[in-house]
DRENVO-868100 format. One line per 10 residues: for each residue x negated, y, z of N, C-alpha, C. Coordinates in pm, whole numbers, plus 50000, padded with zeros to 5 digits. Atoms other than C-alpha are relative to their C-alpha. Layout:
# residues N
X:Y:Z:X:Y:Z:X:Y:Z  ...;
//
This chain:
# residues 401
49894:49928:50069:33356:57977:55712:50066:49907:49898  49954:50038:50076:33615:57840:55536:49957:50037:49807  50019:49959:50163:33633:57839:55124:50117:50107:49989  49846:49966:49973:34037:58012:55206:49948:50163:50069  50041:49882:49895:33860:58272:55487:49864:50083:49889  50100:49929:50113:33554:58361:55201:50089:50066:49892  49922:49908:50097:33777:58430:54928:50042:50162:50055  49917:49896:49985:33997:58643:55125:49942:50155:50039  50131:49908:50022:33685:58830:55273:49978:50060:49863  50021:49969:50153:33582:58875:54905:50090:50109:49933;
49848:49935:50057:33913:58984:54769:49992:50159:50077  50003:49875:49935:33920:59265:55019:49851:50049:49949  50164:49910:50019:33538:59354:54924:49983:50034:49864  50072:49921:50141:33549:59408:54560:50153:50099:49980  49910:49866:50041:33911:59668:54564:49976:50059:50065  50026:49893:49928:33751:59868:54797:49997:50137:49901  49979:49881:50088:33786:60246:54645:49829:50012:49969  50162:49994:50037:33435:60349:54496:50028:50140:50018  50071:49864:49913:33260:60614:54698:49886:50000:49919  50123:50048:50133:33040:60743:54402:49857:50128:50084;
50105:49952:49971:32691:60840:54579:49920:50112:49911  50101:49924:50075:32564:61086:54327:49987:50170:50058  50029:49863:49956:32649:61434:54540:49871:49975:50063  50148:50032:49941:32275:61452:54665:49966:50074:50117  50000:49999:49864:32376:61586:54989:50025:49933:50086  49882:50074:49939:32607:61325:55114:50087:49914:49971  49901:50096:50074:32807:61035:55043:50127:50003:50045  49837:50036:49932:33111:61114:55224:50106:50007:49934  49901:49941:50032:33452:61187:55084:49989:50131:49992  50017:49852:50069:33419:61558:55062:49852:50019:49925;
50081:50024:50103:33109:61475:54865:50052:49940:49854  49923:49987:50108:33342:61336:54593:50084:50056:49981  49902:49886:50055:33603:61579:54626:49926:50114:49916  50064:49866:50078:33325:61831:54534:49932:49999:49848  50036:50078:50160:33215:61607:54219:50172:50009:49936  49864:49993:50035:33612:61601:54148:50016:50154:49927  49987:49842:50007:33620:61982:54123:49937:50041:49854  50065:49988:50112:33405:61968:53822:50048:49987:49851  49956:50014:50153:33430:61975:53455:49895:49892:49940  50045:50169:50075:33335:61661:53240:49842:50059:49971;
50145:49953:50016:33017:61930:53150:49968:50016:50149  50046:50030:49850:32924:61979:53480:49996:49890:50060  50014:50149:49977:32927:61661:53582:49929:49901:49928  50112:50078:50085:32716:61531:53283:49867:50084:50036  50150:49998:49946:32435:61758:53357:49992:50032:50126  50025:50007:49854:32485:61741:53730:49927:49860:50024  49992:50130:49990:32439:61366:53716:49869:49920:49929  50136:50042:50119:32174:61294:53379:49895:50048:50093  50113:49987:49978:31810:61335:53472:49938:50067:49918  50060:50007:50118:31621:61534:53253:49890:49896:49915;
50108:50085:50082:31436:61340:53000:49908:50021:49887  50157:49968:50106:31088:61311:52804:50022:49906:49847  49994:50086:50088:31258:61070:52571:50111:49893:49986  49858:50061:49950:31587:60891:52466:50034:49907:49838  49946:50066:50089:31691:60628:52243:50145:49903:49958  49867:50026:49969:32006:60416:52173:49983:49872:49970  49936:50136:49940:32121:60070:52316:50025:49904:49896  49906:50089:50101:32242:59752:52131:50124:50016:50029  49863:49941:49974:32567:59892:52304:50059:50056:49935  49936:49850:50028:32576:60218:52123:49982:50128:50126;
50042:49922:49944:32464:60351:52404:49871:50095:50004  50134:49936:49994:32195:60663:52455:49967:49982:50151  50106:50027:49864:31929:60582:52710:49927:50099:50023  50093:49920:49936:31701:60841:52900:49900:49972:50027  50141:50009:49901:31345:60771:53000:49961:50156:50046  50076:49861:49891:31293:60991:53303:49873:49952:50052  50108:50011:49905:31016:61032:53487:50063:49929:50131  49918:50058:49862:31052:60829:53801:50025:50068:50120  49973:49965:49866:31063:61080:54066:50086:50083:49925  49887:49902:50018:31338:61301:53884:50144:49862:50005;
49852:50052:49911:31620:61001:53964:50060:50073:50047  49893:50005:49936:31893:61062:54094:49960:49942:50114  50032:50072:49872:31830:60811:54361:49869:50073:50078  50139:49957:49903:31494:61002:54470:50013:50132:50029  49994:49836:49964:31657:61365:54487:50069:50013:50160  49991:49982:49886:31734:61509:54845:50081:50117:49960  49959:49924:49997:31851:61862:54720:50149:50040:49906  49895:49947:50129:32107:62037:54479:49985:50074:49916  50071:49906:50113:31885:62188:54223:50045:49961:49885  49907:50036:50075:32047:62235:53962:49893:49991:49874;
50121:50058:50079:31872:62077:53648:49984:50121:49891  49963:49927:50137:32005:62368:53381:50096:49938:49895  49923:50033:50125:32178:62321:53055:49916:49908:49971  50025:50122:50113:32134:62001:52874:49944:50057:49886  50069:49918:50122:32021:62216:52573:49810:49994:50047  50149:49971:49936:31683:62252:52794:49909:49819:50015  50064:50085:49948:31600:61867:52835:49961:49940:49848  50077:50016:50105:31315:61773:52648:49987:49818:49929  50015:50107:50044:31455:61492:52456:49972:49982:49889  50105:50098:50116:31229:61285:52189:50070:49856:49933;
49843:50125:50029:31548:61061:51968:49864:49926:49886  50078:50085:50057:31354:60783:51834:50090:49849:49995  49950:50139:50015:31453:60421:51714:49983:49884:50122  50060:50075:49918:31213:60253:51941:50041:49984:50153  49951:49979:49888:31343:60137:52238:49944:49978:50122  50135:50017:49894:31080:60186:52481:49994:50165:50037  50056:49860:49907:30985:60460:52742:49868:50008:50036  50111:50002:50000:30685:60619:52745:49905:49981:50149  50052:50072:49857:30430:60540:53083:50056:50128:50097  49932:49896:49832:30565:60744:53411:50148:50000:49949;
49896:50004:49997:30892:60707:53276:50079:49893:50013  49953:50105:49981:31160:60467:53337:50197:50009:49904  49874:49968:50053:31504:60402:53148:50106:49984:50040  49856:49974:49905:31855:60507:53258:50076:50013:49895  49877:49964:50115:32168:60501:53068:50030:50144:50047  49978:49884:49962:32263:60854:53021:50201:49960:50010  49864:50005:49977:32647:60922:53125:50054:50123:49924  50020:49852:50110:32781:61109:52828:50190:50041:50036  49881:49980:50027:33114:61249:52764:50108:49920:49973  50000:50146:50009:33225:60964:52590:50036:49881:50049;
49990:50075:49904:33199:60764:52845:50125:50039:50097  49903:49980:49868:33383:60962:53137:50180:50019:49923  49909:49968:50056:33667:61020:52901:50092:49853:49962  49960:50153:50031:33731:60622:52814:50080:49986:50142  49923:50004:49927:33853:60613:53195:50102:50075:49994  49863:49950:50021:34107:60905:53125:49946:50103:50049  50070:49953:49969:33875:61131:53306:49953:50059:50109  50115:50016:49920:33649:61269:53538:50050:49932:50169  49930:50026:49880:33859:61177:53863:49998:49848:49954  50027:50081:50026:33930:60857:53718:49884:49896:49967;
50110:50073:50005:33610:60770:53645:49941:49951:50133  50094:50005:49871:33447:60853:53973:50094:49881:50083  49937:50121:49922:33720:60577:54099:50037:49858:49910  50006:50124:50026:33618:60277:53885:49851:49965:50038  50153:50096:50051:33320:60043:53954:50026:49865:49951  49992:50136:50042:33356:59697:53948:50164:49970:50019  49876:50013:50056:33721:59726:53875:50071:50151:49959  49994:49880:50086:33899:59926:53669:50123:50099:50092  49931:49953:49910:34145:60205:53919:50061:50062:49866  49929:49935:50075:34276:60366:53569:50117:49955:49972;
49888:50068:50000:34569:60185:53582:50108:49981:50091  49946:50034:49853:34842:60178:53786:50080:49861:49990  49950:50104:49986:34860:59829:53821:49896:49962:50120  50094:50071:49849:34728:59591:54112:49896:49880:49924  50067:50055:50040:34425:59392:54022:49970:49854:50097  50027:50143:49933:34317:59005:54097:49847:49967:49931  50104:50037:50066:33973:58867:54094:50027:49839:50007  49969:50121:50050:33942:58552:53981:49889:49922:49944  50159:50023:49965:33638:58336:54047:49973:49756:50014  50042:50162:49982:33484:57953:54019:49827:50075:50059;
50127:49936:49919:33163:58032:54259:49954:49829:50066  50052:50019:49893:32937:57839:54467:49970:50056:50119  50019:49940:49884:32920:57947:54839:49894:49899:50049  50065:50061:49957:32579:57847:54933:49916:50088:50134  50053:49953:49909:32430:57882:55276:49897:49919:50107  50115:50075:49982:32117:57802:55473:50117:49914:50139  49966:50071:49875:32203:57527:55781:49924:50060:50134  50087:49912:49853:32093:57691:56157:49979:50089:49955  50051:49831:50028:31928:58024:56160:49917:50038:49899  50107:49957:50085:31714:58028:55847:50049:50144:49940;
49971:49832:50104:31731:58391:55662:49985:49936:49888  49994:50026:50156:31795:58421:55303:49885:50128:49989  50071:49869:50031:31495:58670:55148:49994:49993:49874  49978:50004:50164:31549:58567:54827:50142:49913:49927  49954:50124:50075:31781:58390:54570:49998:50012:49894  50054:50042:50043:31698:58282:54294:50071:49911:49902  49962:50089:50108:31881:58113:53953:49989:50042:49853  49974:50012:50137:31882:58030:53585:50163:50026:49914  49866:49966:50058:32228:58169:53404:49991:49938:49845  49959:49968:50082:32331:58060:53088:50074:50132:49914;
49943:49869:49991:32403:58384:52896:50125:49936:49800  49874:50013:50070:32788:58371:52684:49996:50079:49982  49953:49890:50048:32964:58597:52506:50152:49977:50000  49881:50079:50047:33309:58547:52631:50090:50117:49966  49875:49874:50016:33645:58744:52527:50028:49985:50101  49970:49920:49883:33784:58975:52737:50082:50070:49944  49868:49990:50015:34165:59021:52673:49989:50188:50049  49991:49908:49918:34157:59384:52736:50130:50098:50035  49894:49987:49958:34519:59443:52739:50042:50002:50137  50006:49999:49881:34534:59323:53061:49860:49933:50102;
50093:50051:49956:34225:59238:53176:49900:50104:50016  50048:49918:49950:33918:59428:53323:49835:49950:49933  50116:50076:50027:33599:59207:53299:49971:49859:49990  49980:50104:49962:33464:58873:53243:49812:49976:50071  50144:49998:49953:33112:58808:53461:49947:49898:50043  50083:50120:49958:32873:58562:53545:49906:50096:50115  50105:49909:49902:32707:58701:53929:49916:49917:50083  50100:50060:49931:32435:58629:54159:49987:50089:50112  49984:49945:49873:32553:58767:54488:49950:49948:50124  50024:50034:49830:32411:58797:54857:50071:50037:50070;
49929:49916:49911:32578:58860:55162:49950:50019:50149  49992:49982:49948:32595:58879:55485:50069:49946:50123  49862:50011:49931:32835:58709:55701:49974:49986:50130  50010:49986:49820:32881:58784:56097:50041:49891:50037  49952:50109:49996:32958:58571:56348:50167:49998:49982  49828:49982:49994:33313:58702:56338:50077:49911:49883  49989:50083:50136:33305:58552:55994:50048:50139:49910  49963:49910:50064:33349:58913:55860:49870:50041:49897  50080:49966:50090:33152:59014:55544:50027:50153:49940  49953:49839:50021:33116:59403:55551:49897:50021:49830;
50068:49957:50118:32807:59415:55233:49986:49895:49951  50016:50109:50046:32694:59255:54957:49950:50068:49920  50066:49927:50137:32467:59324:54652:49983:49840:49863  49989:50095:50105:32455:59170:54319:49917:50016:49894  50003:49972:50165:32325:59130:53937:50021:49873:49946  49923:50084:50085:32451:58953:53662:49997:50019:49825  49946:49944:50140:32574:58967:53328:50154:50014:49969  49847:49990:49944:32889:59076:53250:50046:50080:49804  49930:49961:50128:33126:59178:52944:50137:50115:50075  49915:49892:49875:33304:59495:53088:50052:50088:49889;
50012:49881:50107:33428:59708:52747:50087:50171:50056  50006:49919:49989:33587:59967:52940:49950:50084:49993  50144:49944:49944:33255:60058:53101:49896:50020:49917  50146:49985:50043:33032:60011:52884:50057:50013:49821  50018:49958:50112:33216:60101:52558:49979:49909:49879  50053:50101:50075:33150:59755:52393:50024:49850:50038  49970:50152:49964:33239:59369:52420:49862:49924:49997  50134:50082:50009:32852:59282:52396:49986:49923:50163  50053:50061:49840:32704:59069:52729:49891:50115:50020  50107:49917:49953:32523:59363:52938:49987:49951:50141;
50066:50046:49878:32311:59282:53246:50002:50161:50104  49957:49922:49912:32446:59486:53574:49950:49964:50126  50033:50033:49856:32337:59564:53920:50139:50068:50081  49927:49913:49872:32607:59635:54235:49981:49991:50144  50003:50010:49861:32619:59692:54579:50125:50012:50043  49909:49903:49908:32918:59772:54846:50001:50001:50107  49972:49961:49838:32959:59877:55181:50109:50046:50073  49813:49968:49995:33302:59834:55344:49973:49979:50177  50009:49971:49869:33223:59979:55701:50106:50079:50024  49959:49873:49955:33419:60209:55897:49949:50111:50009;
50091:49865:49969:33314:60561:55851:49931:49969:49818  50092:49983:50137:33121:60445:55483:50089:49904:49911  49974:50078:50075:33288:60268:55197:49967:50038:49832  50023:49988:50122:33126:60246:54872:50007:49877:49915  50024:50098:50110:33128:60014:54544:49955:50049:49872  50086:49924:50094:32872:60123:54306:49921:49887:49926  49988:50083:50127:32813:59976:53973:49835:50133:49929  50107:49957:50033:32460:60041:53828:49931:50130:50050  50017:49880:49957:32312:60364:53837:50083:50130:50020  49889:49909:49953:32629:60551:53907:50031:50067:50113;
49991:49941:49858:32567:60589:54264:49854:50080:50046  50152:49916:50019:32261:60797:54394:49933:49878:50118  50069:50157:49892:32102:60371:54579:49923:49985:49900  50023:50075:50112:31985:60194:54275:49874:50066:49982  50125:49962:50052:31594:60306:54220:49949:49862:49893  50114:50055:50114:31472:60220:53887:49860:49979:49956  50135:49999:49983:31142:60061:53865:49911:49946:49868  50065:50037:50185:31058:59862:53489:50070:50118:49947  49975:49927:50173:31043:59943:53163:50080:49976:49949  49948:50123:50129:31173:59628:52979:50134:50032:50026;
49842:50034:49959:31446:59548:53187:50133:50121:50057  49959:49904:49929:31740:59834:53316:50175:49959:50019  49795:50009:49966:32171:59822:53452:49995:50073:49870  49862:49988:50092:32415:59843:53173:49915:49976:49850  50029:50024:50124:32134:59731:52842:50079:49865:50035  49975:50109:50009:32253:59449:52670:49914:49903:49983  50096:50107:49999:32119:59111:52701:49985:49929:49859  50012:50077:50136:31991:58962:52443:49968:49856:49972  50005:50184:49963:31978:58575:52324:50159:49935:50043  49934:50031:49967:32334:58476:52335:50037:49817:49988;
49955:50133:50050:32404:58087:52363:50090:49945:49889  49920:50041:50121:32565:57891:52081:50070:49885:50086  49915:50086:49972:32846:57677:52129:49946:49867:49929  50089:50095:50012:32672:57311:52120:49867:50021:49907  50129:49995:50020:32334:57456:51990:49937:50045:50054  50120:50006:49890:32062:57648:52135:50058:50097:50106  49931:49998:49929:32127:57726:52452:49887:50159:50093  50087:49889:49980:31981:58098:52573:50008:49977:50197  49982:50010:49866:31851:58137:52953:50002:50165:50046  50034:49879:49963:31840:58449:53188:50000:49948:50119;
50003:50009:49822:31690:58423:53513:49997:50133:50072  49963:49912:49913:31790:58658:53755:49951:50020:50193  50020:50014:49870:31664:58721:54120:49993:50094:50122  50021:49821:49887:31706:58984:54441:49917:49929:50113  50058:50093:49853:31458:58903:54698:49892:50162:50077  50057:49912:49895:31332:59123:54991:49847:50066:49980  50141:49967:50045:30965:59310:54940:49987:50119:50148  50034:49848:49907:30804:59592:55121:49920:50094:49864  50086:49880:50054:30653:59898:54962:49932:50066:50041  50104:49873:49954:30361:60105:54981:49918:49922:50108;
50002:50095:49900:30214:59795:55207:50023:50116:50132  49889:49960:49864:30440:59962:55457:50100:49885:49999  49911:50094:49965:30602:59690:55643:50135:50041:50054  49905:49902:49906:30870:59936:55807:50119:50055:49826  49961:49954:50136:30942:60038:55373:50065:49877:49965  49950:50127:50058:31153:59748:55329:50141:50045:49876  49885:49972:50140:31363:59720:54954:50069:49882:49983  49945:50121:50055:31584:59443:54808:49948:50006:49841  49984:49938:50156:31464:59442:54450:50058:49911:49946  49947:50064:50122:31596:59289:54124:49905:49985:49882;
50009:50047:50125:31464:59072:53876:50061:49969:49890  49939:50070:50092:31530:58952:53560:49884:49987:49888  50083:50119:50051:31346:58683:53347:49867:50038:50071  50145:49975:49917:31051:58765:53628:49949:50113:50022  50055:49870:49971:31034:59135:53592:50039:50069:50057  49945:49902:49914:31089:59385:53796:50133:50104:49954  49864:49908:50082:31415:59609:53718:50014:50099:50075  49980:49821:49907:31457:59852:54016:50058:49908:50201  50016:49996:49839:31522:59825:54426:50147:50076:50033  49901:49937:49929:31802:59915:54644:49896:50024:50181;
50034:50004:49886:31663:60055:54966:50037:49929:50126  49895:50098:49896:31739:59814:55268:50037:50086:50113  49915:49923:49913:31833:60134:55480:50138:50010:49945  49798:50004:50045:32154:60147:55249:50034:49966:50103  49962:50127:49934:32207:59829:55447:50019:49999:50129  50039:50040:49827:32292:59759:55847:50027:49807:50014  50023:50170:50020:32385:59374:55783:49922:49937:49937  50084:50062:50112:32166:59311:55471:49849:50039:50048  50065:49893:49991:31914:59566:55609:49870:49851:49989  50169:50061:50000:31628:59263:55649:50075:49842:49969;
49961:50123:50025:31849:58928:55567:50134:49966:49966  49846:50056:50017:32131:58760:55411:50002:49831:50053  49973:50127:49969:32300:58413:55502:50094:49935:49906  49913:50081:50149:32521:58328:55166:49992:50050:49922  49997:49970:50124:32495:58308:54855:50136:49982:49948  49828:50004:50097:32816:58340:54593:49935:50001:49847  50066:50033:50121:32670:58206:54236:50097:49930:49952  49902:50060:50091:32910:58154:53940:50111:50107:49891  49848:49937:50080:33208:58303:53727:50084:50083:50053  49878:49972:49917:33432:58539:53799:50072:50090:49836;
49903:49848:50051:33722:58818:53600:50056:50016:50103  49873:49911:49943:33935:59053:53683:50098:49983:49902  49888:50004:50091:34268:59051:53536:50068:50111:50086  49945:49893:49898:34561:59321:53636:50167:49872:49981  49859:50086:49966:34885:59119:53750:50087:49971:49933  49880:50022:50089:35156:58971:53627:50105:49941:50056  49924:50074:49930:35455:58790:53737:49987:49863:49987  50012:50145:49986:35475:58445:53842:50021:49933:49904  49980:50029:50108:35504:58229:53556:49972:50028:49862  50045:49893:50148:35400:58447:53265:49876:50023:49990;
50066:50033:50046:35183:58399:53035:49845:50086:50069  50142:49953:49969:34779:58437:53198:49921:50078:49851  50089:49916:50159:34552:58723:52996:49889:49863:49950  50080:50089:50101:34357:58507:52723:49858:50047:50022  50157:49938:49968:33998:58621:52927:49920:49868:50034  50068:50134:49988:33747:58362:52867:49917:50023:50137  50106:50046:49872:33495:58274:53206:49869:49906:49920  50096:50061:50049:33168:58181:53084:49984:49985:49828  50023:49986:50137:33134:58003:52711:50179:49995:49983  49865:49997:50034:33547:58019:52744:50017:49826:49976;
49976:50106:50045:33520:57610:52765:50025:49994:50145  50001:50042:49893:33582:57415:53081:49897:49910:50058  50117:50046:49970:33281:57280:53323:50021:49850:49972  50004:50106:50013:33411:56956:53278:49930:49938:49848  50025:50044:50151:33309:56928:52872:49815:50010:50010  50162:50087:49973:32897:56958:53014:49932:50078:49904  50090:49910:50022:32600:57072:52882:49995:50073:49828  49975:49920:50119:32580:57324:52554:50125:50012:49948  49840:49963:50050:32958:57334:52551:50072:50114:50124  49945:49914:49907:33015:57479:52921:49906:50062:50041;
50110:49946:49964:32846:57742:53068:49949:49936:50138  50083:50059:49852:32594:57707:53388:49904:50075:50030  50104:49942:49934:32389:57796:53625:49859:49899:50033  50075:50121:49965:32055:57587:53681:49917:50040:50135  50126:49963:49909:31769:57579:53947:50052:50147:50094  49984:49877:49918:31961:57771:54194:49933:49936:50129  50061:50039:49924:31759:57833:54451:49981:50128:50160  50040:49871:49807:31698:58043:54855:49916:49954:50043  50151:50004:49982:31370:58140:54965:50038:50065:50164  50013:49887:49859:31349:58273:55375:49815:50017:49937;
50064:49885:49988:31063:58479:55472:49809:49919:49946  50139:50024:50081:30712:58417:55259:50024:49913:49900  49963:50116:50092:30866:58237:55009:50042:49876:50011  49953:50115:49927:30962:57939:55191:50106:49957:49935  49887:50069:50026:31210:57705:54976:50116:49968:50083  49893:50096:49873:31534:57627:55198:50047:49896:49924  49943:50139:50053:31625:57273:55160:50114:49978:50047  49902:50086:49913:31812:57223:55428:50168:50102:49984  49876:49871:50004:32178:57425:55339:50166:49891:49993  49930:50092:50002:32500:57318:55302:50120:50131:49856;
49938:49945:50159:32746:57411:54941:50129:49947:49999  49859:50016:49988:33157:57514:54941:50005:50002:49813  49970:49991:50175:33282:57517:54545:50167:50035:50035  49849:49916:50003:33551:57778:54501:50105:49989:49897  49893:49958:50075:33839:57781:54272:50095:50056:49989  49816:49929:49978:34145:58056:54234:50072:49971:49911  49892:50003:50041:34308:57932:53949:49939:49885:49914  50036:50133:50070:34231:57578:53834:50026:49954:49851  49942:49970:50138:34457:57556:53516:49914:50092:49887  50079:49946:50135:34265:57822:53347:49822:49971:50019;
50123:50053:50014:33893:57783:53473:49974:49877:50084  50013:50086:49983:33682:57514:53639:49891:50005:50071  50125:50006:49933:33363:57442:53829:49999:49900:50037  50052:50095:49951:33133:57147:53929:49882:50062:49984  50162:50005:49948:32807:57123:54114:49892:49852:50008  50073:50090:49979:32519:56875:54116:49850:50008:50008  50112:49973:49961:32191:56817:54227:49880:49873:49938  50098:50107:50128:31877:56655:53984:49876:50030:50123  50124:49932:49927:31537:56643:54181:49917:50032:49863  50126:49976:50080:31309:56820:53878:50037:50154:50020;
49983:49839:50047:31257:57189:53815:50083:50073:49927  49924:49878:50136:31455:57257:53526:50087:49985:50088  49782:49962:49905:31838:57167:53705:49966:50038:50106  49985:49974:49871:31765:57156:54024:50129:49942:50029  49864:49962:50027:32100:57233:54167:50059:50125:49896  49941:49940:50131:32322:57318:53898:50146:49998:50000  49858:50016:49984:32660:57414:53856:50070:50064:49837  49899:49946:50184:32937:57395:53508:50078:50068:50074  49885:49961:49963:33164:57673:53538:50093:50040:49860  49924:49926:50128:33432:57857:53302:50164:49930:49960;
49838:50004:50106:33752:57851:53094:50047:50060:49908  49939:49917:50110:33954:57958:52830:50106:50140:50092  49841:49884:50041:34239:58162:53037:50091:49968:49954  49852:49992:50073:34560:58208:52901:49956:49886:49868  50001:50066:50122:34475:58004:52593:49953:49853:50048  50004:50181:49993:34444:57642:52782:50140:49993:50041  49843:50073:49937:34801:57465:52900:49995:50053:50142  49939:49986:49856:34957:57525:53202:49923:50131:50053  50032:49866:49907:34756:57845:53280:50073:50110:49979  49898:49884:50022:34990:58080:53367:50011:50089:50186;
49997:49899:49885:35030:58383:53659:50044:49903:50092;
//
């Protein structure tokens, strides 16, 4: 596959409409018309979990520790939970859930109202649809993939974690991801799942760096794009780690330099070999699972990786002035280590852990002027392969629409 034929793949895979999985009969389209129908209360305690215990975010956000089999993701029926008045929550400082429980951002009012509301909401994930403007992603990536038939069952890197601005005038997000895919021989890429870190203040209410999981599925007959636990996929499995807290440890511009390792790699459950999950790490711990039935391409293997930088911005005309949305530490990869951001020790595992050596690595760019990317390869543990990405945006020369 080309670097020209990936993008464009891409491009089409993250404006797909978001098909929001939480009716717990059905994901179809008249499963969100019937979430549509609702009132912003109905829809908060259709959606929340009850909880044994709830505290609040470095976001500003309130968190839930449910029990793990009252998810969302693990319900089958349409029992209705009751009034929110009834859930037995315990508001404490401490931001910890007690044992059998696990933590979920709750989805308050608040929240669905920042999109404009409840319709609107249910049609943003990983871009914002409240707008009627046309959106561009906008990406410095590595496209890495094994050579011959090896499977991907894992991958595997070190992030530098930034804090960049995010113009939100016209702009959406700025993210650092760690995507798998899929690609046929057609060279068509119908799924893909992700986590990252990301600066999203629509979504999340805040310009802090919060650590996000997504998936999508752009079949005929199914199309979803679901952004943390918003969809009823995403099973939450730690404590520590959960979608939409913020990360903590932000790098300094030439001083110390914060890490976050991140990783999705294939498992089984219940030693049932037939129970196959994708889960998600981060700095080594467990965070939560996407079932690999979601999946019919991913369902037991991917074949590329996409590791690096990306925003969204919403359009503009040719010539005129680019939104001022930083990529990474908002420097360019060329200025190097504790000034640009990076990725280190990226790495793909096939099936028992097996290192792949043998691969071969495209390096993407959509808009050169404002960000940047380079790759290179150290033989020790810490770099590995490593790649500078980032930019200022609108605020370097010549970057413009």
């Amino acid at each position: 596959m080309t670097s020209g034929t990936v993008f464009s793949v891409f491009i089409s895979f993250i404006f797909i409409p978001l098909i929001l999985a939480a009716d717990l009969n059905d994901d179809t389209i008249n499963g969100l018309s019937k979430l549509q129908t609702m009132t912003i209360d109905e829809y908060i305690n259709y959606i929340n979990p009850p909880a044994v215990h709830k505290f609040q975010n470095g976001n500003g956000e309130k968190v839930l520790c449910v029990k793990y089999e009252d998810q969302i993701s693990l319900q089958s029926g349409n029992t209705s939970k009751g009034s929110r008045d009834n859930f037995a929550y315990k508001n404490s400082s401490a931001e910890e859930c007690p044992e059998g429980s696990v933590p979920i951002v709750e989805i308050t009012r608040e929240r669905v109202e920042r999109a404009g509301s409840l319709r609107q909401y249910l049609n943003t994930g990983l871009h914002d649809n409240t707008q009627k403007t046309h959106e561009e992603a906008k990406s410095a990536v590595a496209f890495i993939s094994p050579r011959g038939s090896q499977e991907i069952h894992e991958i595997k890197a070190s992030f530098k974690v930034w804090q960049p601005s995010v113009d939100t005038s016209n702009s959406v997000f700025s993210a650092a991801i760690l995507r798998l895919l899929h690609e046929n021989p057609d060279e068509s890429i119908n799924e893909a799942m992700e986590a990252g870190w990301m600066v999203y203040p629509s979504r999340y209410g805040s310009p802090r760096v919060t650590f996000y999981v997504a998936h999508r599925v752009f079949r005929k007959g199914e199309e979803k794009d679901c952004i943390d636990l918003s969809c009823k996929d995403f099973i939450q499995e730690g404590k520590e780690y959960y979608p939409g807290m913020p990360i903590p440890g932000i790098s300094a511009y030439d001083g110390t330099q914060m890490d976050s390792t991140i990783s999705i790699r294939r498992e089984t459950r219940g030693n049932n070999a037939n129970n196959l999950v994708w889960a998600v790490y981060l700095q080594d711990k467990l965070v939560g699972h996407w079932p690999a039935i979601l999946f019919h391409d991913l369902t037991f293997y991917g074949n590329l990786a996409q590791i690096g930088g990306q925003v969204v911005i919403r359009s503009g005309k040719r010539g005129t002035p680019f939104p001022k949305t930083e990529m990474g530490s908002g420097d360019f990869a060329r200025k190097g280590f504790k000034k640009a951001a990076f990725v280190r020790n990226i790495r793909l595992f096939t099936n028992n852990g097996a290192l792949i050596t043998d691969r071969k690595t495209n390096y993407f760019l959509s808009k050169r002027h404002c960000y940047g990317i380079k790759g290179y390869v150290k033989q020790d543990d810490y770099w590995g392969h490593h790649i500078y990405y980032g930019g200022p945006g609108g605020n370097a020369g010549y970057c413009t629409y």
